[in-house]
N, C-alpha and C positions, 0 to 999 in steps of 0.2 A: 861109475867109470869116468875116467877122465877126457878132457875133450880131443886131445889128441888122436887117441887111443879109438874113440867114438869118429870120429874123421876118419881115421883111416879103416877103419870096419866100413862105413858107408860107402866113402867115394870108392874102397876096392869091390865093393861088392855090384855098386854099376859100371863101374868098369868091366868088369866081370862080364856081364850082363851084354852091355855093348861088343863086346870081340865075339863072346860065344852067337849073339846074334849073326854077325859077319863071318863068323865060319858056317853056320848055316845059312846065310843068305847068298854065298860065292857066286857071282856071277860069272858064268859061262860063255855069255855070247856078250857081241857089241852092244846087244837090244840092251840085255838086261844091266851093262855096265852104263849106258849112258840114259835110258827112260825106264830102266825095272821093268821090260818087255812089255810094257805100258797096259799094265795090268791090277794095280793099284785100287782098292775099293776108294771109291770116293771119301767119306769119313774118314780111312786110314789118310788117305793121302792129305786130306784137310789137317790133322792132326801132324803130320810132318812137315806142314807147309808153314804149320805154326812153329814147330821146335824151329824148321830153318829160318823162319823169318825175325821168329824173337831169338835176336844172339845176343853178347856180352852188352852191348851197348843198351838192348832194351830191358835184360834182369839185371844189369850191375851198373850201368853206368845213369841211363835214364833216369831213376827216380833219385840219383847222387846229383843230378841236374835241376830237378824237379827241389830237391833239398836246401841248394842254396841260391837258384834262381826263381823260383815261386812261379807265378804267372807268365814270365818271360821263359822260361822252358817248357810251357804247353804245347810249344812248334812242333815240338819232338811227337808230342801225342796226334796232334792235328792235320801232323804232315805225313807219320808214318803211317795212320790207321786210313785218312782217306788216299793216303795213295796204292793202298789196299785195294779201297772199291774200285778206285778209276783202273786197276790192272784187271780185275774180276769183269766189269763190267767193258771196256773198249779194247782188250787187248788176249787176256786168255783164250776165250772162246777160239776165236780167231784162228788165233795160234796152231790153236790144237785143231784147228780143222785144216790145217798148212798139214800135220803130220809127220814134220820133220824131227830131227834132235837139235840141236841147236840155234839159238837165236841169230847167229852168225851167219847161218847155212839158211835161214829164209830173207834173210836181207841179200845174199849172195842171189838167189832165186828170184828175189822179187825184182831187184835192181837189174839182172840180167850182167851181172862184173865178178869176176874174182876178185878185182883191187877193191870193190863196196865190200867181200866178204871180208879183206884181209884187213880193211879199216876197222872192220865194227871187232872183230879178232882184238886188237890192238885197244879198241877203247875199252871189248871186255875184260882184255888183263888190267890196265889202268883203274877201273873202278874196281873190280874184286880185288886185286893184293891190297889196295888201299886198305878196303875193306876188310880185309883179313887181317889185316894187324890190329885193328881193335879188337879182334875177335881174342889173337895174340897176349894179348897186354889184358884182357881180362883171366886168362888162362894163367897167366902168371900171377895176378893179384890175388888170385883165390888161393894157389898155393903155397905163394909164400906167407900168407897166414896162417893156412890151416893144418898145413902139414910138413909148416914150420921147416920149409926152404928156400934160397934165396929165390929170387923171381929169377935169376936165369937158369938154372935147377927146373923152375920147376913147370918152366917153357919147355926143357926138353923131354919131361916126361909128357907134355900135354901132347910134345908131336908127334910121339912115340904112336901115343895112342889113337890119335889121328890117321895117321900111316898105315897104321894096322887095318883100324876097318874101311878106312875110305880108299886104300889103292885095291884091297882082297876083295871087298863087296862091290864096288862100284855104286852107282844108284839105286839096284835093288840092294844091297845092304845095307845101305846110309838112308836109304826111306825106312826100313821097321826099325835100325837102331835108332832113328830120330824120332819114331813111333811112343817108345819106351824112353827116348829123353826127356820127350815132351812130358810125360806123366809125370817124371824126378821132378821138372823144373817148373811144374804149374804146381805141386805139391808143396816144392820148397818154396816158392815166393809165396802163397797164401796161407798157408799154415801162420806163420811170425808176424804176417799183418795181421790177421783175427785174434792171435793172443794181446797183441801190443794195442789193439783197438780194444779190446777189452778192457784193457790195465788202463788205459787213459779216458775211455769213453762210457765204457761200459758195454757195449753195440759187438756184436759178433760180429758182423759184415762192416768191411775197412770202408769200403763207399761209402756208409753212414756216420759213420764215425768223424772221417773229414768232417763232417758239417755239423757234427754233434755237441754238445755242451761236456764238460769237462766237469768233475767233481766239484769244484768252488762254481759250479753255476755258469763257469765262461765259455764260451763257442771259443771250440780249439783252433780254427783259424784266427779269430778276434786275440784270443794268447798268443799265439806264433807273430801274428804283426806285431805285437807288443813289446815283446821282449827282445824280437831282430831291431826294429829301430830305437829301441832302447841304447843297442850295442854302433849304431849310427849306420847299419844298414837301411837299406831300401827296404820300401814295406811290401810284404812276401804275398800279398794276394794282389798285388798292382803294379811289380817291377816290370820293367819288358827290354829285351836284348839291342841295346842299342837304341833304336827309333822303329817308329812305325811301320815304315818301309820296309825297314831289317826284318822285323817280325811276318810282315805278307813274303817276303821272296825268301825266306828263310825255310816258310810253312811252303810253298808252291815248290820249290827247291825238293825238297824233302818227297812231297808229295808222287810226282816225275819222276823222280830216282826210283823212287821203290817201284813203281810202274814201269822201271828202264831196268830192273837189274835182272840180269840174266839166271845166278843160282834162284831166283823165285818163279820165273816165266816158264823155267824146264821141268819144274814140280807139275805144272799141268800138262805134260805130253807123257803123263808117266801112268792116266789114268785113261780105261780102255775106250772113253766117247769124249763128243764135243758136250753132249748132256752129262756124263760125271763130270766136265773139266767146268761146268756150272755149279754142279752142288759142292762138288770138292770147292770151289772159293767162296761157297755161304758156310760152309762147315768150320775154315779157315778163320770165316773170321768171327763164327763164333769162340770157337779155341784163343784166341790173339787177344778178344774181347774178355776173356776171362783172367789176364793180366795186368793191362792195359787202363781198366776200370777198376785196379789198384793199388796200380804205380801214382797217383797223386798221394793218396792214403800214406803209403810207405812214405815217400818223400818227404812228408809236413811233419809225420810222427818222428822220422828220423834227424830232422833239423830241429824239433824242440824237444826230445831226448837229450841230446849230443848237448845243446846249450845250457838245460836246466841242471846236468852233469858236470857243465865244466865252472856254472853258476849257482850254483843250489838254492841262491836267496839275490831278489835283486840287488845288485851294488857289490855282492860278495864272489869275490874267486878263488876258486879253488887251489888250495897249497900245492905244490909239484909234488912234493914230497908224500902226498894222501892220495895222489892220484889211482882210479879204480884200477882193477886187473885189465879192463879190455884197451884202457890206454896202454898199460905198459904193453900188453902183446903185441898193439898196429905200431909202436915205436918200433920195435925189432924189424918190422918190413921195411923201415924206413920212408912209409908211406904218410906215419903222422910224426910231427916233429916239432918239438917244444923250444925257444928260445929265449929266457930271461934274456928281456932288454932293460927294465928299468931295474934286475936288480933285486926285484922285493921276492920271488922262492914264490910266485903265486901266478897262474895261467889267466893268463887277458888275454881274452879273444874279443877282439874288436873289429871294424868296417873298417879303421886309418890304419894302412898297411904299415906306417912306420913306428905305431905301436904297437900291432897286433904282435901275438908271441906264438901264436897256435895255428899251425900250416896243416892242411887235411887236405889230403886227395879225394876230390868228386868218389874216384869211381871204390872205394872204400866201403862207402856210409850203407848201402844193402846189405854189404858182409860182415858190418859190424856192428848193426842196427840191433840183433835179439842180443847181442853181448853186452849192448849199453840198456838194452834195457831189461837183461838179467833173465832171459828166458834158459828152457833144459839143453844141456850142452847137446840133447838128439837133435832138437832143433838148429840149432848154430852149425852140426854136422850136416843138417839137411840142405841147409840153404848153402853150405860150400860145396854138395855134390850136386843142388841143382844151378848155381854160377857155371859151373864146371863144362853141365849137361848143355847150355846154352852157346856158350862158347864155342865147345868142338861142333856141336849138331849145325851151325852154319860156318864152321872154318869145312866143315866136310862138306856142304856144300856148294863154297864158292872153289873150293879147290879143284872139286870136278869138273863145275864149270870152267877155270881156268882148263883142266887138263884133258875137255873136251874140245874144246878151239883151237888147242895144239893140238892134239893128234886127227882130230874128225873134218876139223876147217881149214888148217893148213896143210896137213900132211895128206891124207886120204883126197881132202876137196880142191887141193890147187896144186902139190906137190907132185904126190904120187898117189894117182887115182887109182890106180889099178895093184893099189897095196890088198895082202890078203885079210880076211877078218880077222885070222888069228895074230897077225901081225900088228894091226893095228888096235887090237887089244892088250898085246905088249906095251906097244909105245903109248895107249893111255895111260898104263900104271906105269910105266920108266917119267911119263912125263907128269901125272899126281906126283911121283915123289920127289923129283925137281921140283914141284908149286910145292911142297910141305916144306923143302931144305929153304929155298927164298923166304916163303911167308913167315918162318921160324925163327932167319937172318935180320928181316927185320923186324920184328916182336921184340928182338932183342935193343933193338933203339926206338923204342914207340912216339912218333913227332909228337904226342898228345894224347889225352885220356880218351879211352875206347867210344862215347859216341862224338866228343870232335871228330876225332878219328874217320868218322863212320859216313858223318856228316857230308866230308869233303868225297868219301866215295860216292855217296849220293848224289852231289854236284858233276860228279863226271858224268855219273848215267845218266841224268838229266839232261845234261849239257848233248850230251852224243848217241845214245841209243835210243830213246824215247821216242826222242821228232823224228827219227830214221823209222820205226816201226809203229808211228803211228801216221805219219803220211805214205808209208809203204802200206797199207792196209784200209786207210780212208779217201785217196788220192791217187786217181788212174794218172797224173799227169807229172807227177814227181818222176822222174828219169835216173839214171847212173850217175852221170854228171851231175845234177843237184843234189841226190843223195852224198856223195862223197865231197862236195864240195860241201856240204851244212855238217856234217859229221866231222870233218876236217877243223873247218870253222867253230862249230861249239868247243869241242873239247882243246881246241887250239884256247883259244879266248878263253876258257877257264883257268886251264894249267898256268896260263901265264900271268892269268889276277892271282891265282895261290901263292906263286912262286913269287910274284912282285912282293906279293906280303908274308914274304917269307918266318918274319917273325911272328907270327901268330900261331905259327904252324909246323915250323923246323925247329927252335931255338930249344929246347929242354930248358921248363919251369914256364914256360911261354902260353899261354891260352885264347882264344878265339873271342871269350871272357873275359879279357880284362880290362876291357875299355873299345871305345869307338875311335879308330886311327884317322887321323884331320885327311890321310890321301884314298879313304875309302871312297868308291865310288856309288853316292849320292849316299853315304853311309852302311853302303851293305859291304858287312862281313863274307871274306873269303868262301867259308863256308856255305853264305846262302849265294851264292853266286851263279850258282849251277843253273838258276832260275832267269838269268841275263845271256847264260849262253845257250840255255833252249831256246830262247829268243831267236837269236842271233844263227842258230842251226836252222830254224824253220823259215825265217826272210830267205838265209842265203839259200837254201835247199830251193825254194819257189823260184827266185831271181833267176840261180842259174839254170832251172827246167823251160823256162816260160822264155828262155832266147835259143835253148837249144831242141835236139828232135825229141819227139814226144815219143814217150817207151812203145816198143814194137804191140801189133793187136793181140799177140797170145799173152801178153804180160798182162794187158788190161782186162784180157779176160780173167786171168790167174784173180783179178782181184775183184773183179766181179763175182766169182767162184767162191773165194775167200769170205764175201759180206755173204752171200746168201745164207737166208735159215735152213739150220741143218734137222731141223724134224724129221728127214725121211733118210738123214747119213748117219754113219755109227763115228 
């Protein structure tokens, strides 16, 4: 069967799979639309937390980062997976023993303000549509490969399907369809790493394989440095992003974000204790762990694949005109893209941009990893329906967070309070499907590849919701006023270090990558910035409490309340 033909058998058949899930999982009430009546088995809910949490950036884009930045793209793993724990360990529990539905609506509570609830409102749209559009642009890069149409084609069928089960199901239908994603897309990303580690290593398990010796006797990392600085790159197990500095606020950045982001915090109010909402984040990350530990694997194998492909013998490059089948297909996307410069009919991919001839998009190299190195087109079908699975399973969750803060935090909780449930179950799903028409809107102009992308949402959560709900839950003495004045302040000071470097991050063709700009500040990149404005959230937040009145004593009790161990509460 042909590989088309196989693609479209698989991705319709979870497709499939997904909607009919969402017609049986319709949510009914607000519970069930905004926490799944907070009823979730821990394990299940551990397992969805994984699909939401691993989206495009970490099955498609990540290890295409890990590919042609080596060592200097470990931030991604170092910053995503501990900011994992620091959410499990200082902040879920917590939460869930708050009991609320939104992130937004205990900062409103804890602060004792609607204008703290309508700030964090505002910084949670900022970081999730950010966010959603990497999720976006990974949606389209699978399609226009695989099912061979344009990327904006095939953005509108991804929202299509989006729509469908994330406004019909709400939370309890986008937790068991992210249930059944999670399986596609741990399926597909491991399956192609064990055969490819095979084929180069010998070693079943992709973990081993990294560090394994290669059939001439050589440690496959010790090849992969050899052959990139051969080509006058950097050497792949010692590069690093920028400078040193870059690299720590890059990783702390990263880390804060994930601990700040709102569709990850609501996954534990979906589970029915403060003890499931513990096991459910050891469960998480065992699940997250089963990717995660390899995404290096894929990356090394996919970066000396791709070269020994486009090189077959040191010194020798490959003719345009002999070029394999999986080239010509990614040309069609227009995501790879060949240009004789000197002339000779033959592909030079080199490190001096001004002769290199061979332009490859990052977020690519996952989905074209078993085509280069010639696996069964079921497999190559599989890994485009688990990209696919990744993608929606957190564009559907940061949507509902988006379209929980509009309808639960501003409409019901400042607006009109005395809105009915059935009404404000309307304007959930009227306002999901405005978040799906915007996020769709811009998927269609993506500033950057899906974990740049990602990256800079993580700088805002960092920057604005983190230091808000962790001195909201460690700190009787942070006030309304310092709250909103540090939340103001962080994501103020970030938006406007992005925006000042506009170029790194608006320009199309432009990357985060491609050099350290002489007016960075102290050399950090845009993206790890998020890391200077949690700073700068958590002085101003203290400053302005400790000259004004100190939060009323039922508040301080709320947060005395809050810390206690809940051994004896459900």
């Amino acid at each position: 069967m042909d590989l088309q033909t196989m693609t479209y058998i698989v991705v319709g058949l979870t497709f499939a799979l997904y909607i009919g899930i969402a017609i049986w999982a319709r949510a009914a009430t607000t519970g069930e639309f905004y926490v799944a009546g907070k009823g979730i088995h821990p394990v299940l809910n551990g397992m969805a937390t994984g699909a939401d949490w691993m989206s495009a950036a970490s099955f498609i884009s990540m290890a295409g980062l890990i590919a042609f930045n080596g060592y200097g793209a470990s931030v991604f793993l170092m910053g995503w997976t501990g900011g994992y724990v620091l959410l499990a360990m200082l902040l879920a529990p917590y939460l869930r023993k708050y009991g609320k539905y939104t992130v937004p609506e205990f900062i409103g509570d804890r602060f004792y303000s609607k204008t703290a609830r309508i700030v964090a409102v505002i910084c949670l749209i900022f970081a999730s549509v950010t966010y959603v559009i990497g999720q976006m642009k990974g949606i389209g890069v699978a399609f226009s490969r695989f099912l061979e149409m344009d990327y904006d084609h095939g953005l509108y069928v991804g929202m299509t399907i989006v729509f469908f089960y994330a406004v019909l199901g709400g939370m309890k239908g986008i937790t068991y369809t992210q249930i059944a994603q999670y399986c596609v897309l741990i399926f597909a990303y491991t399956v192609p790493a064990v055969f490819i580690s095979l084929n180069l290593t010998g070693h079943p398990f992709p973990q081993l394989g990294l560090g394994a010796k290669m059939a001439d006797g050589t440690y496959l990392l010790d090849k992969l440095d050899l052959v990139v600085t051969d080509l006058g790159f950097k050497e792949y197990t010692t590069a690093v992003l920028g400078n040193k500095l870059n690299m720590f606020a890059y990783t702390l950045s990263l880390m804060i974000g994930t601990a700040g982001l709102p569709h990850v915090i609501i996954r534990f109010f979906t589970v029915p204790s403060v003890k499931a909402a513990r096991s459910s984040a050891g469960w998480a990350l065992v699940f997250i762990a089963l990717l995660y530990t390899v995404a290096p694997a894929v990356g090394a194998m996919a970066r000396l694949n791709l070269i020994t492909t486009i090189q077959p013998e040191p010194g020798v490059n490959l003719a345009y005109d002999e070029r394999p089948d999986w080239f010509r297909n990614w040309e069609k996307t227009g995501l790879l893209k060949f240009e004789d410069k000197n002339g000779d009919g033959k592909i030079q991919y080199v490190a001096d941009k001004d002769k290199n001839e061979l332009t490859v998009d990052r977020d690519i190299m996952v989905l074209a990893n078993p085509e280069i190195a010639k696996l069964p087109n079921w497999v190559i079908a599989l890994v485009a329906a688990g990209g696919l699975a990744a993608a929606l399973s957190t564009a559907a969750g940061l949507l509902l967070a988006i379209a929980s803060s509009i309808s639960h935090d501003l409409l019901k909780g400042v607006f009109t309070p005395n809105i009915t449930e059935k009404s404000e179950l309307l304007s959930s799903r009227i306002a999901m499907g405005g978040a799906v028409l915007v996020a769709g809107y811009l998927g269609l102009h993506p500033p950057d590849f899906a974990a740049g992308t990602v990256a800079i949402a993580f700088g805002l959560a960092a920057s604005s919701i983190f230091p808000a709900l962790m001195m909201g839950i460690f700190s009787k003495r942070i006030n309304r006023q310092g709250a909103i004045a540090g939340m103001v302040a962080g994501l103020g000071i970030t938006l406007l270090y992005v925006f000042q470097h506009k170029g790194i991050m608006f320009i199309p063709g432009t990357s985060f990558l491609d050099g350290m700009k002489p007016n960075w500040f102290f050399g950090i990149s845009p993206n790890a910035f998020g890391a200077v404005g949690a700073i700068i959230n958590f002085v101003v937040a203290t400053l302005v409490s400790r000259v004004t009145e100190e939060p009323p004593k039922h508040i301080q009790e709320l947060v005395e309340h809050i810390r206690v161990p809940q051994s004896r509460i459900s």
